[in-house]
NUVEXVEX-895624 format. One record per residue: y, x, z of N, C-alpha, C in turn; residue in three letters. Coordinates in nm, 3 decimals, decimal comma. Layout:
(node (Y X Z) (Y X Z) (Y X Z) ALA)
...
//
This chain:
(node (1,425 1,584 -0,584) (1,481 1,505 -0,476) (1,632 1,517 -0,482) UNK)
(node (1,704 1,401 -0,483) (1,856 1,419 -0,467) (1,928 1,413 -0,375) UNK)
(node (1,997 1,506 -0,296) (2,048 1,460 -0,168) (2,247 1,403 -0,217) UNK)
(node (2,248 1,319 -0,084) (2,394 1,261 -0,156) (2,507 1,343 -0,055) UNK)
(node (2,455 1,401 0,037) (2,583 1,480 0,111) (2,565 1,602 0,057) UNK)
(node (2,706 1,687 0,084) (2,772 1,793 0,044) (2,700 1,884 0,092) UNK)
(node (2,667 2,016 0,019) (2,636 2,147 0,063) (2,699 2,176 0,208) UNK)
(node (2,813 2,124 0,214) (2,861 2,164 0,321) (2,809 2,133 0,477) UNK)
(node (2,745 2,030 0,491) (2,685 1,896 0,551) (2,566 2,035 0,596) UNK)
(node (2,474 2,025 0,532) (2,371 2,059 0,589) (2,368 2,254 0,622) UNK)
(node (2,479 2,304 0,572) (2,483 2,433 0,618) (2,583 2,492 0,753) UNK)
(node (2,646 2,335 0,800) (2,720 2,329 0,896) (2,581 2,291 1,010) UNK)
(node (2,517 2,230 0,948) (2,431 2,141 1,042) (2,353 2,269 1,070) UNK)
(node (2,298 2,406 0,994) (2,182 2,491 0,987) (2,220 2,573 1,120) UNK)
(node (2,398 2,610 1,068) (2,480 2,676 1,174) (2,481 2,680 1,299) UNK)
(node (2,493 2,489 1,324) (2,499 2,422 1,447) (2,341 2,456 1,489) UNK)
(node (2,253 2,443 1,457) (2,099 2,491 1,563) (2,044 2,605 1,543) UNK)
(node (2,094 2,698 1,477) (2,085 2,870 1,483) (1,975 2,891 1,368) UNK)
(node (1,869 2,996 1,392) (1,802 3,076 1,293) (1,715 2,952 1,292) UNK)
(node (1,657 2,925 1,481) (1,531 2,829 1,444) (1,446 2,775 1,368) UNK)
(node (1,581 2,698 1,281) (1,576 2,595 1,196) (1,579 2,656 1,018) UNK)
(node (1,527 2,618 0,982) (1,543 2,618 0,843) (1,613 2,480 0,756) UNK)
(node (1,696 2,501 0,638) (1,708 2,377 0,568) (1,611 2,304 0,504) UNK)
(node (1,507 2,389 0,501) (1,394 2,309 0,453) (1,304 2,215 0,557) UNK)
(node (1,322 2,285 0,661) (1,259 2,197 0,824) (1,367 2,074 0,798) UNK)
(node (1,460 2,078 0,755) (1,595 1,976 0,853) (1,564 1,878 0,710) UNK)
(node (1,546 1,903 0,605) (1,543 1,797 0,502) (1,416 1,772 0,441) UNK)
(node (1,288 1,804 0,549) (1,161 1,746 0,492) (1,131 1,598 0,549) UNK)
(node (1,071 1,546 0,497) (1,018 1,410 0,533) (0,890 1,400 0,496) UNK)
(node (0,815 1,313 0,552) (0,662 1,250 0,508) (0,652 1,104 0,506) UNK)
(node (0,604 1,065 0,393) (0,623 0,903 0,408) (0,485 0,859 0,540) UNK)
(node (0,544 0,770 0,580) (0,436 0,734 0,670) (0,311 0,603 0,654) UNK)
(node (0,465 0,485 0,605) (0,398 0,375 0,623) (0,456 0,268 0,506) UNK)
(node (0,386 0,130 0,476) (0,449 0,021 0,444) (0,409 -0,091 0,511) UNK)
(node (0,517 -0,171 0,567) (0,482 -0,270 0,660) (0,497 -0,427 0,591) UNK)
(node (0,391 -0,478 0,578) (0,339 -0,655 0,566) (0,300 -0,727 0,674) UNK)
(node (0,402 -0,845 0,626) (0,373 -0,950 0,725) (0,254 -1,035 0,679) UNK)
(node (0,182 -1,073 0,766) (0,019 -1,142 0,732) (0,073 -1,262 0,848) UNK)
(node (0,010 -1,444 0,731) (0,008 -1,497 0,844) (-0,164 -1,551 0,907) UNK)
(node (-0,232 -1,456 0,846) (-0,399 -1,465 0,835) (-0,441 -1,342 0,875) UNK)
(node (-0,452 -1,251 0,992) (-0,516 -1,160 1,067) (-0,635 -1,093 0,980) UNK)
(node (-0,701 -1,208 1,038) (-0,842 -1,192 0,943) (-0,848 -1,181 0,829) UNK)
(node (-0,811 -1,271 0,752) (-0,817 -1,214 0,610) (-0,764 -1,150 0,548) UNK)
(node (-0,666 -1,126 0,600) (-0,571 -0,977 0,526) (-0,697 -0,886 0,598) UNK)
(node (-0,716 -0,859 0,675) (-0,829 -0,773 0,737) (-0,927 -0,733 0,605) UNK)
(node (-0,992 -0,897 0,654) (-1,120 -0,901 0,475) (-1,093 -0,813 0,377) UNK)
(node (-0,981 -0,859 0,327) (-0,943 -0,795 0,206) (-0,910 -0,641 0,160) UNK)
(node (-0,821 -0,644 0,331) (-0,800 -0,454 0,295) (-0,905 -0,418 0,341) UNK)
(node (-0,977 -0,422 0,421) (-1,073 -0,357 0,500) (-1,236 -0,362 0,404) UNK)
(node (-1,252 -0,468 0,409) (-1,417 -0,527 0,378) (-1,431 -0,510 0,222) UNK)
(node (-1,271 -0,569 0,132) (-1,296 -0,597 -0,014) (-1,252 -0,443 -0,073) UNK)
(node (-1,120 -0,391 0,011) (-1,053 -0,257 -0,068) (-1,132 -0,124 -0,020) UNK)
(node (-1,175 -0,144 0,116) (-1,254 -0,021 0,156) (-1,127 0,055 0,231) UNK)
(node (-1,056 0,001 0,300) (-0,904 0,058 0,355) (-1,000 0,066 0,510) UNK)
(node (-0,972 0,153 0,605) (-1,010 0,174 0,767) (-0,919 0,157 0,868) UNK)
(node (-0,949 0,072 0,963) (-0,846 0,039 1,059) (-0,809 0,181 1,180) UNK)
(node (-0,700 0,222 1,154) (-0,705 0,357 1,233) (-0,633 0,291 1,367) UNK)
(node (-0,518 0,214 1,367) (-0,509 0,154 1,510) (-0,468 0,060 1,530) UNK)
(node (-0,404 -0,011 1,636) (-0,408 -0,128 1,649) (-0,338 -0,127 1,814) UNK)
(node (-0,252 -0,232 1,817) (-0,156 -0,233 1,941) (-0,115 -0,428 1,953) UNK)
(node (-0,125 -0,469 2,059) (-0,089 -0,646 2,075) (0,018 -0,609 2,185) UNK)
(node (0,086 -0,678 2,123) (0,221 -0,696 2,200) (0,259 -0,879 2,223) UNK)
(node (0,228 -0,902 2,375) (0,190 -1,003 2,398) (0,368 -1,077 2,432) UNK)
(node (0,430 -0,998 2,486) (0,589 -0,987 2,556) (0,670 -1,063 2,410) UNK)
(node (0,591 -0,979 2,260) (0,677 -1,030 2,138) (0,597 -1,097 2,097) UNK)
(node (0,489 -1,155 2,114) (0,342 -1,205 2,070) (0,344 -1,202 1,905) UNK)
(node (0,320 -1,015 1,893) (0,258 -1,017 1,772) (0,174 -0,940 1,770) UNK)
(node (0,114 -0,862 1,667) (-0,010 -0,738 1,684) (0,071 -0,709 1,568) UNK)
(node (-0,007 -0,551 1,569) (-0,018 -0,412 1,435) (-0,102 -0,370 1,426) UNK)
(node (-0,170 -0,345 1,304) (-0,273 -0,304 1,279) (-0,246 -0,216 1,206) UNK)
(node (-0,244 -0,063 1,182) (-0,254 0,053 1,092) (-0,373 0,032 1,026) UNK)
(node (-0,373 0,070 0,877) (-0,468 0,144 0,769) (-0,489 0,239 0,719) UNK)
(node (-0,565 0,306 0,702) (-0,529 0,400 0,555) (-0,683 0,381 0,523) UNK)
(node (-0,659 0,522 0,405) (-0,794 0,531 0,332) (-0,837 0,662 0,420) UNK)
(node (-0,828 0,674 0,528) (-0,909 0,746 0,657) (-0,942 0,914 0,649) UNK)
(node (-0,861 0,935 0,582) (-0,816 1,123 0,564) (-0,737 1,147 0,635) UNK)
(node (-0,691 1,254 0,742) (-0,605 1,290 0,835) (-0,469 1,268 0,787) UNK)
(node (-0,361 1,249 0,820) (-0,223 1,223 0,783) (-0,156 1,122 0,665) UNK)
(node (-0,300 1,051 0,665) (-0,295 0,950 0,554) (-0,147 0,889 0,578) UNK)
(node (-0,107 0,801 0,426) (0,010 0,753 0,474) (-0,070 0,620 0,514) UNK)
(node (0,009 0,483 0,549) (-0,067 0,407 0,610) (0,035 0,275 0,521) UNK)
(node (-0,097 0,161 0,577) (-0,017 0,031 0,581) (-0,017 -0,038 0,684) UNK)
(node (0,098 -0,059 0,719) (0,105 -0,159 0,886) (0,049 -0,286 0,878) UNK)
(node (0,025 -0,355 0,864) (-0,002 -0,508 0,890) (0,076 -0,569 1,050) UNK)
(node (0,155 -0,645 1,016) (0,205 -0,697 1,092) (0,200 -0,917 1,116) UNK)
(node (0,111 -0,933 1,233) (0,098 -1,013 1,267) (0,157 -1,116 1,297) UNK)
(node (0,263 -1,198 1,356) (0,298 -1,295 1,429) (0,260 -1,380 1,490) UNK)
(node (0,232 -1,401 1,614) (0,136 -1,495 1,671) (0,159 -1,668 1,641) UNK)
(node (0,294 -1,673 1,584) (0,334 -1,824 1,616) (0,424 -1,855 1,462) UNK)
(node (0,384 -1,761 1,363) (0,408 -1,782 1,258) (0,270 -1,889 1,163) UNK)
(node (0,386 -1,977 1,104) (0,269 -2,084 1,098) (0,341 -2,121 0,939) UNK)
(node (0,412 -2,066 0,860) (0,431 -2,088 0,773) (0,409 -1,943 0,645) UNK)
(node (0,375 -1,972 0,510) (0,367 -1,857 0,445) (0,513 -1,776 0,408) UNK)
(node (0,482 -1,629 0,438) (0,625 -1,572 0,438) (0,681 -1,582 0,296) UNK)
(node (0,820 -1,613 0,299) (0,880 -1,564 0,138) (0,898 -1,386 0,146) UNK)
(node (0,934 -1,400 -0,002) (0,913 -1,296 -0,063) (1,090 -1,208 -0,094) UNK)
(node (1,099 -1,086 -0,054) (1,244 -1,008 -0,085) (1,225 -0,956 -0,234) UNK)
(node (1,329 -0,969 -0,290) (1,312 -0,956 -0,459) (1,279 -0,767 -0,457) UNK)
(node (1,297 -0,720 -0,333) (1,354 -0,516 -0,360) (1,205 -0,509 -0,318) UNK)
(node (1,064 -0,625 -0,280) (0,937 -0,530 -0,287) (0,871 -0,565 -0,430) UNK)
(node (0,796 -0,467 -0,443) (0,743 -0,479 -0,598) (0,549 -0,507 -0,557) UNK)
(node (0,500 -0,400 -0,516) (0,329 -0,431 -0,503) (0,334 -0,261 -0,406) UNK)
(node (0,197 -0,289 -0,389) (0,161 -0,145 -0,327) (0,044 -0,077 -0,438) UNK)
(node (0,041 0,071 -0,403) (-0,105 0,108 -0,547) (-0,161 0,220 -0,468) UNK)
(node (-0,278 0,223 -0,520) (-0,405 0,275 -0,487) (-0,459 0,351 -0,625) UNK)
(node (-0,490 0,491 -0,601) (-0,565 0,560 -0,705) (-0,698 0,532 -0,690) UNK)
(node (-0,759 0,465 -0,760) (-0,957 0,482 -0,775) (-0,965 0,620 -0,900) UNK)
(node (-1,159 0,656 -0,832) (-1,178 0,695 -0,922) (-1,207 0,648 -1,053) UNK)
(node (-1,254 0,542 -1,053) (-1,319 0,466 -1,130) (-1,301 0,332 -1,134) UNK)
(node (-1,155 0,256 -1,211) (-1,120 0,143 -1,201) (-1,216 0,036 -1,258) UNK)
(node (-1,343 0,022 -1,347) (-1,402 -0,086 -1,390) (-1,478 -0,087 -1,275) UNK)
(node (-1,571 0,016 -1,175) (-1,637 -0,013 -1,082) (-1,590 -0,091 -0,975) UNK)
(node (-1,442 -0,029 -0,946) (-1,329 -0,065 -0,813) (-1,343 -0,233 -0,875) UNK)
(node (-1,256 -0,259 -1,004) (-1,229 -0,422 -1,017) (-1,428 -0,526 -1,024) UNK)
(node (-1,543 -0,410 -1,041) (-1,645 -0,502 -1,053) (-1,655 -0,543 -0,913) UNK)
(node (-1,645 -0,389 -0,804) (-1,704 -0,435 -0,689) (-1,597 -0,584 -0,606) UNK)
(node (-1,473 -0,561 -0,672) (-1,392 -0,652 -0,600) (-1,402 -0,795 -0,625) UNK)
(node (-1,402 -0,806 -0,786) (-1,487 -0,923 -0,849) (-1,586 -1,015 -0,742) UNK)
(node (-1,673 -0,922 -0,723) (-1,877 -0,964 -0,683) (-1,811 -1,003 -0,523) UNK)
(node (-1,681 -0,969 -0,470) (-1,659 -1,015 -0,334) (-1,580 -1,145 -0,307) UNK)
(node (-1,522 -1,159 -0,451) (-1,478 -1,312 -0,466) (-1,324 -1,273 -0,478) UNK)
(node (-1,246 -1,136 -0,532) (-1,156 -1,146 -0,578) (-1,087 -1,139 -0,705) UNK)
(node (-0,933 -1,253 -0,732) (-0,937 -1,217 -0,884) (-0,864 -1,076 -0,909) UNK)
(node (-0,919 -1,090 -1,035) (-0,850 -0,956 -1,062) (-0,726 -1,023 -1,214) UNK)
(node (-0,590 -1,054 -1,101) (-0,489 -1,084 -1,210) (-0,432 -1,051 -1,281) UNK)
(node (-0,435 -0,883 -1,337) (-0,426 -0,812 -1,447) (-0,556 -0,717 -1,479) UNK)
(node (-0,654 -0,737 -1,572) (-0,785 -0,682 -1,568) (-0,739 -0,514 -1,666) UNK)
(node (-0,785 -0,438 -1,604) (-0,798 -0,313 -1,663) (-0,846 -0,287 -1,824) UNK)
(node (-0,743 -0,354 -1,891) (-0,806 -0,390 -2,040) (-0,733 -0,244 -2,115) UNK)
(node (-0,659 -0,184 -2,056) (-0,670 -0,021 -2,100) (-0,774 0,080 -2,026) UNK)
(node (-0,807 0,052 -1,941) (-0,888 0,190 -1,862) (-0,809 0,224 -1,772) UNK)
(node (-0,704 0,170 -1,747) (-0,599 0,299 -1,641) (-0,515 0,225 -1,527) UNK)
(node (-0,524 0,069 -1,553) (-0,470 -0,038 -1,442) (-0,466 -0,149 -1,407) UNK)
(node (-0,499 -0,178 -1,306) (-0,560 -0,346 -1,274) (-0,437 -0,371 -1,184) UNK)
(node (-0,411 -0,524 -1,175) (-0,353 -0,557 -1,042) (-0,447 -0,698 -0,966) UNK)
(node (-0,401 -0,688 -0,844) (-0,490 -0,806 -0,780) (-0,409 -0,830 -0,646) UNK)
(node (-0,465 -0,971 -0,600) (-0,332 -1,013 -0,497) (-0,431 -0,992 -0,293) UNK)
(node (-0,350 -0,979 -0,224) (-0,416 -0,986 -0,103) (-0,386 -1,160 -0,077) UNK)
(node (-0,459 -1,183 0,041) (-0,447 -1,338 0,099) (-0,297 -1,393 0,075) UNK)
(node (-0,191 -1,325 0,140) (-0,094 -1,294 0,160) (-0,008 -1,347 0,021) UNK)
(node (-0,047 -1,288 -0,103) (0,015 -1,268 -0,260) (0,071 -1,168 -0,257) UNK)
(node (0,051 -1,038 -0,183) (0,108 -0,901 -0,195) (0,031 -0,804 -0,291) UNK)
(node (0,077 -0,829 -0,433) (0,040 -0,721 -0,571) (0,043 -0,590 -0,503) UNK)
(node (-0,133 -0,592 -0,550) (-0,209 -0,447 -0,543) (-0,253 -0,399 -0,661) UNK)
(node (-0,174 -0,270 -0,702) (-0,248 -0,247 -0,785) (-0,291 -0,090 -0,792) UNK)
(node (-0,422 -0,147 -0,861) (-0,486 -0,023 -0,884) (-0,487 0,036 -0,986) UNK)
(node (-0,504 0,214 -0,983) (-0,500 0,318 -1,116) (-0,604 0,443 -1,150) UNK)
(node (-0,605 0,400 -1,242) (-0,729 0,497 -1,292) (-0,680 0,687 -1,218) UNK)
(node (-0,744 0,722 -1,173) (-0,718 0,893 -1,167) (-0,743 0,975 -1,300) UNK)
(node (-0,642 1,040 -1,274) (-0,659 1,100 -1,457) (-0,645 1,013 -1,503) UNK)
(node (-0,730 1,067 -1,664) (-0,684 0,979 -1,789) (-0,747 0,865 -1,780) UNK)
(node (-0,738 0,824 -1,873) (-0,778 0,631 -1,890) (-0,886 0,665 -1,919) UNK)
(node (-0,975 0,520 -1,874) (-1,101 0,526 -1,897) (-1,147 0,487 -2,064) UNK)
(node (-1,214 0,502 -2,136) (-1,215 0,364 -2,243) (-1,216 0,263 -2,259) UNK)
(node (-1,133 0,211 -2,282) (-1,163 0,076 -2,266) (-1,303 0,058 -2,322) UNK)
(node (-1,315 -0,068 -2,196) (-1,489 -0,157 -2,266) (-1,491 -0,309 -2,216) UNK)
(node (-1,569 -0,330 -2,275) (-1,586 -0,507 -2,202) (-1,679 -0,496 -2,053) UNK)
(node (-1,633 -0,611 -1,980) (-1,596 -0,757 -2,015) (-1,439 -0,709 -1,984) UNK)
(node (-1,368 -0,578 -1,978) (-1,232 -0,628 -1,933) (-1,125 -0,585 -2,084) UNK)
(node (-1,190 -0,520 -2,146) (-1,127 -0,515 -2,265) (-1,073 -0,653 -2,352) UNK)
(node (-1,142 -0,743 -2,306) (-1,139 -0,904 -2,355) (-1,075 -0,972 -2,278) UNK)
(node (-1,060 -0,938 -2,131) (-1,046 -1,032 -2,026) (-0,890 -1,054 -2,043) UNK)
(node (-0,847 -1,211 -2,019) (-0,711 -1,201 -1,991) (-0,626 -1,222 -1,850) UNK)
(node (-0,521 -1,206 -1,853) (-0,413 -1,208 -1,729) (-0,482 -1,343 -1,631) UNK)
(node (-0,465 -1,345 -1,468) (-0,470 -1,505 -1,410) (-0,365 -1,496 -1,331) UNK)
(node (-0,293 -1,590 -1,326) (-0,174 -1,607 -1,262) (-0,024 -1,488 -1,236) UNK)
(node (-0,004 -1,467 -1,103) (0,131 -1,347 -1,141) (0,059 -1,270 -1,082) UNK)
(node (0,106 -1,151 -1,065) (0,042 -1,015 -1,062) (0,209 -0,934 -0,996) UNK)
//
């Protein structure tokens, strides 16, 4: 981890709140979240929920800004999460900021993960033709991709053959 302020910075700062504190308390972090805009509730739902196997941990409507949030994770305590963020009166598809890239997910087992996603009616726009990484899009076009845990699987067919569909 690189920090960009001076030694001095944070041992002034340790000073300033006594023993209490540690520098390691004052410069830990936990990632929490990544937040997407959906202009389809539901089917961003479908997809993380029904197609990826993601669990809705909460959920808040804010009628005053008329939008909703919906938290995810993969449903282990302190999971990090994905926000989904709604707009009630958004009626056009969002563009895209060049600084996001995709979000990723470790499977155990990427030919099962891309069959079961397949058989639910999604593509899979980079097919796992090494064993170790697929990508695939939500409703949205927000690149998901998935990675083998550990080493690569062997490659085998049908994805050893299969080629690219669209962007990824």
């Amino acid at each position: 981890m690189r920090f960009c302020a001076r030694i001095a910075f944070p041992m002034r700062l340790f000073g300033y709140f006594g023993s209490r504190f540690s520098l390691k308390r004052i410069w830990q972090m936990r990632y929490l979240h990544a937040m997407i805009r959906v202009l389809d509730l539901d089917a961003a739902l479908d997809f993380f929920c029904d197609k990826l196997g993601l669990k809705e941990t909460r959920r808040s409507e804010h009628p005053e800004g008329k939008f909703t949030l919906v938290f995810l994770s993969e449903g282990s305590p302190n999971a990090p999460e994905i926000e989904l963020t709604y707009n009630w009166d958004q009626k056009e598809r969002y563009t895209f900021g060049r600084n996001f890239g995709h979000l990723a997910f470790e499977v155990e087992n990427i030919y099962q993960v891309c069959e079961r996603l397949q058989s639910k009616g999604v593509i899979i726009n980079r097919p796992p033709r090494d064993g170790r990484m697929a990508f695939v899009r939500s409703p949205d076009l927000i690149s998901i991709e998935l990675l083998q845990r550990g080493k690569s699987l062997e490659p085998s067919e049908p994805w050893k053959s299969m080629q690219n569909t669209g962007e990824w």
